[in-house]
PyMOL commands that place a pseudoatom at each C-alpha (Angstrom):
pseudoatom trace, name=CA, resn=UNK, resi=1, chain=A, elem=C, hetatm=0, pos=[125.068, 84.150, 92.334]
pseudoatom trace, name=CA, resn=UNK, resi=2, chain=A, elem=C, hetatm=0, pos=[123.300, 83.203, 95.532]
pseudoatom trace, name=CA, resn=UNK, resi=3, chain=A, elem=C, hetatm=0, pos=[124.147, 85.377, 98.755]
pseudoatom trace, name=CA, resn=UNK, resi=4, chain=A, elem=C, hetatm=0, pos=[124.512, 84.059, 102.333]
pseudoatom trace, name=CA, resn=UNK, resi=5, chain=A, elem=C, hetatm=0, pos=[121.911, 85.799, 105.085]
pseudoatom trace, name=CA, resn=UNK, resi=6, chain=A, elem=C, hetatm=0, pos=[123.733, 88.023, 107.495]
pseudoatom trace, name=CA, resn=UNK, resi=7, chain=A, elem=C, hetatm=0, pos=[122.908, 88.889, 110.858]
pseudoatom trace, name=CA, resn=UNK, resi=8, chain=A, elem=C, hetatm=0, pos=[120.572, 90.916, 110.108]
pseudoatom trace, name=CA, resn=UNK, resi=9, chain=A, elem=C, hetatm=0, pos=[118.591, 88.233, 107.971]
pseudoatom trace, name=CA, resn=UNK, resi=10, chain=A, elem=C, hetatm=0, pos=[118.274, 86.307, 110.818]
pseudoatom trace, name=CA, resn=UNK, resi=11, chain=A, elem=C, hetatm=0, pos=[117.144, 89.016, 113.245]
pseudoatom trace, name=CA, resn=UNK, resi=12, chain=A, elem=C, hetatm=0, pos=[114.398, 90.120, 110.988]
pseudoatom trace, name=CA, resn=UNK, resi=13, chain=A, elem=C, hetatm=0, pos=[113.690, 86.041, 110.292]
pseudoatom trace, name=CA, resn=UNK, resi=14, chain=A, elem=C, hetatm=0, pos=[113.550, 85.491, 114.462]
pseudoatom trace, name=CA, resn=UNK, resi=15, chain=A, elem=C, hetatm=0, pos=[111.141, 88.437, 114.536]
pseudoatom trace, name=CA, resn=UNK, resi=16, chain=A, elem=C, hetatm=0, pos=[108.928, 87.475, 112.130]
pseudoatom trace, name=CA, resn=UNK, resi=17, chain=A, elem=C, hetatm=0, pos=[108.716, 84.263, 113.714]
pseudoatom trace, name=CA, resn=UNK, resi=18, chain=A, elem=C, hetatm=0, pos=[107.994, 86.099, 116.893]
pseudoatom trace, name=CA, resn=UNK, resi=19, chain=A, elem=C, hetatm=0, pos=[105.345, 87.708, 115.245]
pseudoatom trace, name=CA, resn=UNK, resi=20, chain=A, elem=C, hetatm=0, pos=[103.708, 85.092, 113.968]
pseudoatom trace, name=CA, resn=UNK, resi=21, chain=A, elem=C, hetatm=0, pos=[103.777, 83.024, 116.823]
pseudoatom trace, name=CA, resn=UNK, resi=22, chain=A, elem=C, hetatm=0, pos=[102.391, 86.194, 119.010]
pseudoatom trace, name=CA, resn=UNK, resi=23, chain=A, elem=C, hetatm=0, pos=[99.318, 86.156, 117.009]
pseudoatom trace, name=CA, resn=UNK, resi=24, chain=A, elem=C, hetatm=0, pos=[98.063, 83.456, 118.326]
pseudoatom trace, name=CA, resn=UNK, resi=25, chain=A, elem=C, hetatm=0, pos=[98.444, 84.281, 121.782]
pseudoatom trace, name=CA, resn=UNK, resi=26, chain=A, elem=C, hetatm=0, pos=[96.307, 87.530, 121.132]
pseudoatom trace, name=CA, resn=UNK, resi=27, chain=A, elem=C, hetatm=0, pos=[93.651, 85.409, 119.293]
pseudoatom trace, name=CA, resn=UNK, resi=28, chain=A, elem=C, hetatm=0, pos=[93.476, 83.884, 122.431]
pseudoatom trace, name=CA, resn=UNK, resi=29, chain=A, elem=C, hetatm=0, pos=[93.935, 86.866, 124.564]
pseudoatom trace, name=CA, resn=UNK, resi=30, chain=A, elem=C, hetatm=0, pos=[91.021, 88.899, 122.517]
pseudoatom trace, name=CA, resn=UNK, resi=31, chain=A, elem=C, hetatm=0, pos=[88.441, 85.695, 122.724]
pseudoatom trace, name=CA, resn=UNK, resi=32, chain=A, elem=C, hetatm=0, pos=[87.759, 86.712, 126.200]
pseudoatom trace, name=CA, resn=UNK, resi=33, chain=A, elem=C, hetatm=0, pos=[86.314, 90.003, 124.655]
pseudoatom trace, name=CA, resn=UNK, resi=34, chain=A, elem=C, hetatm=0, pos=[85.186, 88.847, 121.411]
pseudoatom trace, name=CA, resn=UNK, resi=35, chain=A, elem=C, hetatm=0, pos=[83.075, 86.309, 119.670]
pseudoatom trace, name=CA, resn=UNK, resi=36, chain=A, elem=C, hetatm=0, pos=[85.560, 84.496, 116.923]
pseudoatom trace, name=CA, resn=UNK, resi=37, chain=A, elem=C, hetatm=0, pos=[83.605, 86.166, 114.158]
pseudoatom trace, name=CA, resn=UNK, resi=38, chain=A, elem=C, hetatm=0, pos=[83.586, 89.658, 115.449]
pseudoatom trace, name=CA, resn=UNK, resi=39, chain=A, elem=C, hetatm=0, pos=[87.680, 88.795, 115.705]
pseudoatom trace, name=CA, resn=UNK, resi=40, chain=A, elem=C, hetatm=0, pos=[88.182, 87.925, 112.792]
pseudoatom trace, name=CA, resn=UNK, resi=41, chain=A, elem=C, hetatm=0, pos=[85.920, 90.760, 110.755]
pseudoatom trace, name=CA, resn=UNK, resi=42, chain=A, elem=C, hetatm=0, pos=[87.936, 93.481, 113.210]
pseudoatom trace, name=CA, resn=UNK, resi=43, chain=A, elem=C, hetatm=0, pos=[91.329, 91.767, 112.481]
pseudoatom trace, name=CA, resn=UNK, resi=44, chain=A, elem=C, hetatm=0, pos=[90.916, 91.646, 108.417]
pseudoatom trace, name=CA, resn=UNK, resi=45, chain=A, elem=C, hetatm=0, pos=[89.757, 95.446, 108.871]
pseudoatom trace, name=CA, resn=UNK, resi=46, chain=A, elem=C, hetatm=0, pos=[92.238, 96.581, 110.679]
pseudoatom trace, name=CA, resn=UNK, resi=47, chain=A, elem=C, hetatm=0, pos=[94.635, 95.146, 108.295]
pseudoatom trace, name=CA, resn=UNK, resi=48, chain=A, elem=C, hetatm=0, pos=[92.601, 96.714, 105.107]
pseudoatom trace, name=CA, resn=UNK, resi=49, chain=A, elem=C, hetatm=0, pos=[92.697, 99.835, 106.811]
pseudoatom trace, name=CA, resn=UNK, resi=50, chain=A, elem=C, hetatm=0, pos=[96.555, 99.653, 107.632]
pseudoatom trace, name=CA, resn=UNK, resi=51, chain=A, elem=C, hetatm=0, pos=[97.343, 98.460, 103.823]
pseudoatom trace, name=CA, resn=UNK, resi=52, chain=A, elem=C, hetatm=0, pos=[95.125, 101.509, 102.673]
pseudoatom trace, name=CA, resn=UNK, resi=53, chain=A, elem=C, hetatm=0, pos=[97.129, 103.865, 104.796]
pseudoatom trace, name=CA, resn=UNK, resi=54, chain=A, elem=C, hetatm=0, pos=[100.591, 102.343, 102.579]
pseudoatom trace, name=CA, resn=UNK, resi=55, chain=A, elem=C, hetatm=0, pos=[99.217, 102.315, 99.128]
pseudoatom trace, name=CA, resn=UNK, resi=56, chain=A, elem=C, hetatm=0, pos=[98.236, 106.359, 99.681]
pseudoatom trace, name=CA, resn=UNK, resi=57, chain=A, elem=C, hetatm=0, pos=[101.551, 107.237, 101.378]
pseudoatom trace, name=CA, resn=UNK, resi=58, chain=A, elem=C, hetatm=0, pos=[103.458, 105.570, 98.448]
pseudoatom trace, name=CA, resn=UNK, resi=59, chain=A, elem=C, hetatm=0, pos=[100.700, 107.694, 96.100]
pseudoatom trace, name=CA, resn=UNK, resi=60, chain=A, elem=C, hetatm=0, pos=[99.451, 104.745, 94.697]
pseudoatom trace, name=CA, resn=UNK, resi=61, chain=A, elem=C, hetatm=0, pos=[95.201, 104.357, 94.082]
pseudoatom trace, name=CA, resn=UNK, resi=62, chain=A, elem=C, hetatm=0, pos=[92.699, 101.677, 94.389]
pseudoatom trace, name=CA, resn=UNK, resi=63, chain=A, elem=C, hetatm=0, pos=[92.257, 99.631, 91.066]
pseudoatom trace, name=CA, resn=UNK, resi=64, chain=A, elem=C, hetatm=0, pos=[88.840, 100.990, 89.178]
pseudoatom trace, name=CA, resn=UNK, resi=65, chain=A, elem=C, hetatm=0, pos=[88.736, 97.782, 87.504]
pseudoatom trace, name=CA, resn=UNK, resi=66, chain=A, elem=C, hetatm=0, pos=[85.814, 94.911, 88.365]
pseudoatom trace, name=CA, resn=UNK, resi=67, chain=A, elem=C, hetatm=0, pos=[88.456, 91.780, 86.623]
pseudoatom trace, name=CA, resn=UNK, resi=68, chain=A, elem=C, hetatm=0, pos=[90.526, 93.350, 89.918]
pseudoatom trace, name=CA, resn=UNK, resi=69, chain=A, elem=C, hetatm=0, pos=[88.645, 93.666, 92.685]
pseudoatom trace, name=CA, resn=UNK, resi=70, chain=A, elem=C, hetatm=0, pos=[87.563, 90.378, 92.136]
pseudoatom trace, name=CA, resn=UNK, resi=71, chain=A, elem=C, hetatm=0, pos=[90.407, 88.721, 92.135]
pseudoatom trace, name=CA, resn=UNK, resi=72, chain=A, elem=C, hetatm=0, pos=[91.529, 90.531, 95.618]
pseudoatom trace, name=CA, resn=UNK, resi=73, chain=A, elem=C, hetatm=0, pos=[87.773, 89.377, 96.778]
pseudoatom trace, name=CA, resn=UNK, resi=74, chain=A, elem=C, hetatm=0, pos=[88.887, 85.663, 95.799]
pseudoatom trace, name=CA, resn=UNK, resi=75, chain=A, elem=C, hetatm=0, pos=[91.971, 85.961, 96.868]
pseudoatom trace, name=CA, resn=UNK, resi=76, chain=A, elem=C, hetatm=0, pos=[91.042, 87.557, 100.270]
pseudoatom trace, name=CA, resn=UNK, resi=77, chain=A, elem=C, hetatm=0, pos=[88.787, 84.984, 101.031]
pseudoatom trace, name=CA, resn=UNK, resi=78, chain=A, elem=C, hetatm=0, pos=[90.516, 81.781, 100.502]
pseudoatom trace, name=CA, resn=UNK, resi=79, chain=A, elem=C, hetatm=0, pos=[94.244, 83.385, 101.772]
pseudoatom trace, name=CA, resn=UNK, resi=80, chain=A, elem=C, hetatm=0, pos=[92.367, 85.602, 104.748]
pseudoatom trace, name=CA, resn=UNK, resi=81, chain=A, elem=C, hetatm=0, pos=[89.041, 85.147, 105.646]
pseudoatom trace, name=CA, resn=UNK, resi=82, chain=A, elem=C, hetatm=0, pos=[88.868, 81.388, 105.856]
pseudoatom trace, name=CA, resn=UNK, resi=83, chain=A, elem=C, hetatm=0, pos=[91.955, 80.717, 107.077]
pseudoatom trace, name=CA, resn=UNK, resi=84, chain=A, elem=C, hetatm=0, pos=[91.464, 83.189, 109.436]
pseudoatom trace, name=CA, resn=UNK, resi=85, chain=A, elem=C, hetatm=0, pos=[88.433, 82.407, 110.426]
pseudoatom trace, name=CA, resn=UNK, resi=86, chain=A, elem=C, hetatm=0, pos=[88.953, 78.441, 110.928]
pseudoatom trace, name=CA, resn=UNK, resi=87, chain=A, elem=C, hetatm=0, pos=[92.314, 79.260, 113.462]
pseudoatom trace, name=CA, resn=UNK, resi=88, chain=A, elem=C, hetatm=0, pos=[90.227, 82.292, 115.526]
pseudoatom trace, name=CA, resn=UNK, resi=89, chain=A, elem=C, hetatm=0, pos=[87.187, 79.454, 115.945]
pseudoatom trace, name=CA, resn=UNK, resi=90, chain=A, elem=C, hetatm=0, pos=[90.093, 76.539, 116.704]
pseudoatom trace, name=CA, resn=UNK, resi=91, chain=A, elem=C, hetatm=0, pos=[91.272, 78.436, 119.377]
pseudoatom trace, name=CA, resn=UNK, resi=92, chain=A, elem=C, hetatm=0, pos=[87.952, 78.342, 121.304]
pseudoatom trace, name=CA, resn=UNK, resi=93, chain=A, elem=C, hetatm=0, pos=[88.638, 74.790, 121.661]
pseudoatom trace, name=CA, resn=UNK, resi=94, chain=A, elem=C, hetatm=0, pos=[92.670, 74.644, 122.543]
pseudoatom trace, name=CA, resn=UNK, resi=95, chain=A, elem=C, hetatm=0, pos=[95.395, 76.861, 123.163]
pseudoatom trace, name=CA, resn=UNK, resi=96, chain=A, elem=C, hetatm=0, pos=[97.182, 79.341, 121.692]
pseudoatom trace, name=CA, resn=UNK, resi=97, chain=A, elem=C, hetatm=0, pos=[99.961, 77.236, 121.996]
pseudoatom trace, name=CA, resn=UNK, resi=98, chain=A, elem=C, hetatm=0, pos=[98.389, 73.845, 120.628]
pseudoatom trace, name=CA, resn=UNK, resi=99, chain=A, elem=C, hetatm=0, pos=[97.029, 75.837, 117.200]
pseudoatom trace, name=CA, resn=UNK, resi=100, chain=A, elem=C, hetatm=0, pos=[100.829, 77.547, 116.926]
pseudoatom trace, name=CA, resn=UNK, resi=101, chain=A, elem=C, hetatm=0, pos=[102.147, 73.832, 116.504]
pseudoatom trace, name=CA, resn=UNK, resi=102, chain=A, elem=C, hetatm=0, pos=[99.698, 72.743, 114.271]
pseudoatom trace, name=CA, resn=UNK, resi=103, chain=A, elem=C, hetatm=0, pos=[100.073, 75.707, 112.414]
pseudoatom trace, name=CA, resn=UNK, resi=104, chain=A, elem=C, hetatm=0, pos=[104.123, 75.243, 112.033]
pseudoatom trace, name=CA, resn=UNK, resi=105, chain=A, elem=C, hetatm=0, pos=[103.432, 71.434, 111.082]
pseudoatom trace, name=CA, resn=UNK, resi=106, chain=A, elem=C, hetatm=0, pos=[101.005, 72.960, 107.655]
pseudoatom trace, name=CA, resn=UNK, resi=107, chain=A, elem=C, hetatm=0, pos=[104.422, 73.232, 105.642]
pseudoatom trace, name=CA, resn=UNK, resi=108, chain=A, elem=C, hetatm=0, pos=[105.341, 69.561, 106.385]
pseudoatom trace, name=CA, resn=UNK, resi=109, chain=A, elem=C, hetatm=0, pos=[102.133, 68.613, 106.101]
pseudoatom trace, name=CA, resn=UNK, resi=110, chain=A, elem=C, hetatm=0, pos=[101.889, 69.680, 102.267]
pseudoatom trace, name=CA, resn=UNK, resi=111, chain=A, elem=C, hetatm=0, pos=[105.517, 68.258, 101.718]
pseudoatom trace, name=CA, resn=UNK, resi=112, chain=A, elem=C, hetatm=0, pos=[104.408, 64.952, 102.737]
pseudoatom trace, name=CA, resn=UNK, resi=113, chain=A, elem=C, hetatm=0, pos=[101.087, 65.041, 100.525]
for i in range(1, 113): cmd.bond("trace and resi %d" % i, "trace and resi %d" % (i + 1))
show_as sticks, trace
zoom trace
């Protein structure tokens, strides 16, 4: 049995949206401060740091386990870092606005192919 969203599904969708479209404005925004690399290694740790503060305030403890950490290394990398880095060094070279389109056309993009 499959639910209809509410209201309130489509509040939280239209601010994630808002969100996510934000982000590149500050990319854009913090370039007049900061070289894209130095944006991108203060982003990603600023959002380890933030994800650290959750897993301890839920009690929960960073894997021990090499197998693990490297699969959140590969998985940071190719979901974070590159990605990441490739929109922060885009936006040196258009706007904020220009890399939010091209970013909303990546899920028709990988529909068509």
């Amino acid at each position: 049995m499959t639910r209809q969203p509410g209201p309130r599904h489509w509040i939280l969708l239209g601010l994630l949206s808002l969100a996510w479209g934000f982000a590149f404005l500050l990319i854009a925004v913090a370039l007049a401060s900061f070289p894209p690399l130095t944006l991108v290694a203060l982003r990603l740790l600023l959002g380890a740091a933030a994800l650290y503060v959750v897993m301890r305030w839920q009690g929960l403890r960073l894997p021990a386990s090499g197998r693990w950490w490297l699969l959140f290394t590969g998985l940071s990398i190719t979901g974070n870092l590159i990605p990441f880095t490739l929109i922060t060094w885009a936006e040196v070279h258009i706007t904020s606005g220009q890399a939010g389109l091209l970013m909303a056309l990546v899920p028709i993009s990988t529909l068509v192919l």
